[in-house]
C-alpha positions in Angstrom: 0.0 0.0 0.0 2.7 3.0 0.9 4.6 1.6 -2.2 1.1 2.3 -4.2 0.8 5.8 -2.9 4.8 7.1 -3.6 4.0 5.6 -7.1 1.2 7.9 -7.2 3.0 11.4 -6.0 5.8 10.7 -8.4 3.4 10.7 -11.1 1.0 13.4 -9.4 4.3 15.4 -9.3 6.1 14.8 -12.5 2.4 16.0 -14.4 2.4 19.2 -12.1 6.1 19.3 -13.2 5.0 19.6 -17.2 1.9 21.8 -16.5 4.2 24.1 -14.8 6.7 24.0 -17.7 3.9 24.5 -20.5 2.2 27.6 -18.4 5.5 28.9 -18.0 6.4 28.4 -21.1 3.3 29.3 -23.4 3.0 32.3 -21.1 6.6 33.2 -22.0 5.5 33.3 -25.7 2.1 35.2 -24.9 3.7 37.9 -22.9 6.7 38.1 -25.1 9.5 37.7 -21.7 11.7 35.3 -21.6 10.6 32.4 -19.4 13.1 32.9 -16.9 11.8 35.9 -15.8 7.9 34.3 -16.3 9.2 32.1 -13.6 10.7 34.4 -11.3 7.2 36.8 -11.8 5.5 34.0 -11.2 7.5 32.6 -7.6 8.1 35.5 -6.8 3.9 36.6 -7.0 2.8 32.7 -5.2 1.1 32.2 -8.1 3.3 29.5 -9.5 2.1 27.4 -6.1 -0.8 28.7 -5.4 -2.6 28.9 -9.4 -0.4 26.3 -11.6 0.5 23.8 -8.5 -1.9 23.3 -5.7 -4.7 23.8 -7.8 -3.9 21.5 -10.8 -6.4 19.1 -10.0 -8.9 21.7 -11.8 -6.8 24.2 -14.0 -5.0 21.3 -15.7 -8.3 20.7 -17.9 -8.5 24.4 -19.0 -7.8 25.4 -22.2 -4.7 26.7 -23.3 -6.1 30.7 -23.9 -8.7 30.2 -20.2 -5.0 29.5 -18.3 -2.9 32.3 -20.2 -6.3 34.8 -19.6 -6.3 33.6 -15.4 -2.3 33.5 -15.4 -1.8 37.3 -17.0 -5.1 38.0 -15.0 -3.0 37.0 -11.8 0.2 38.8 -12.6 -1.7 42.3 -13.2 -3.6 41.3 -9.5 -0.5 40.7 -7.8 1.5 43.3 -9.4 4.3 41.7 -11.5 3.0 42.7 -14.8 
């Protein structure tokens, strides 16, 4: 059974892992900045935990142009763009 649920978390995290990677990186090519700094704006603002990671679950099924909308959305809110 515990072997069943680390199974689980590695592949919960390696798909928050890519989700992360595309949001950063489509949002990269929406904003026009380099995805380096998308990442740091988006650390640096909780919204990298709080919108693309702990609430995967959910966003993960959006579409591509509803997550860019709620991420650029976010970074206006919270003051990093």
């Amino acid at each position: 059974m515990q072997r069943k649920n680390c199974n689980e978390k590695i592949a919960m995290s390696a798909n928050v892992l890519e989700f992360s990677t595309y949001c950063i990186g489509n949002l990269s090519e929406v904003l026009h900045i380099n995805q380096s700094d998308v990442y740091r704006r988006l650390v640096s603002s909780g919204i990298l935990k709080d919108y693309v990671m702990d609430a995967y679950d959910v966003t993960h099924t959006y579409s591509k142009a509803s997550i860019m909308q709620d991420l650029s959305d976010l970074m206006k809110l919270r003051g990093v763009l």
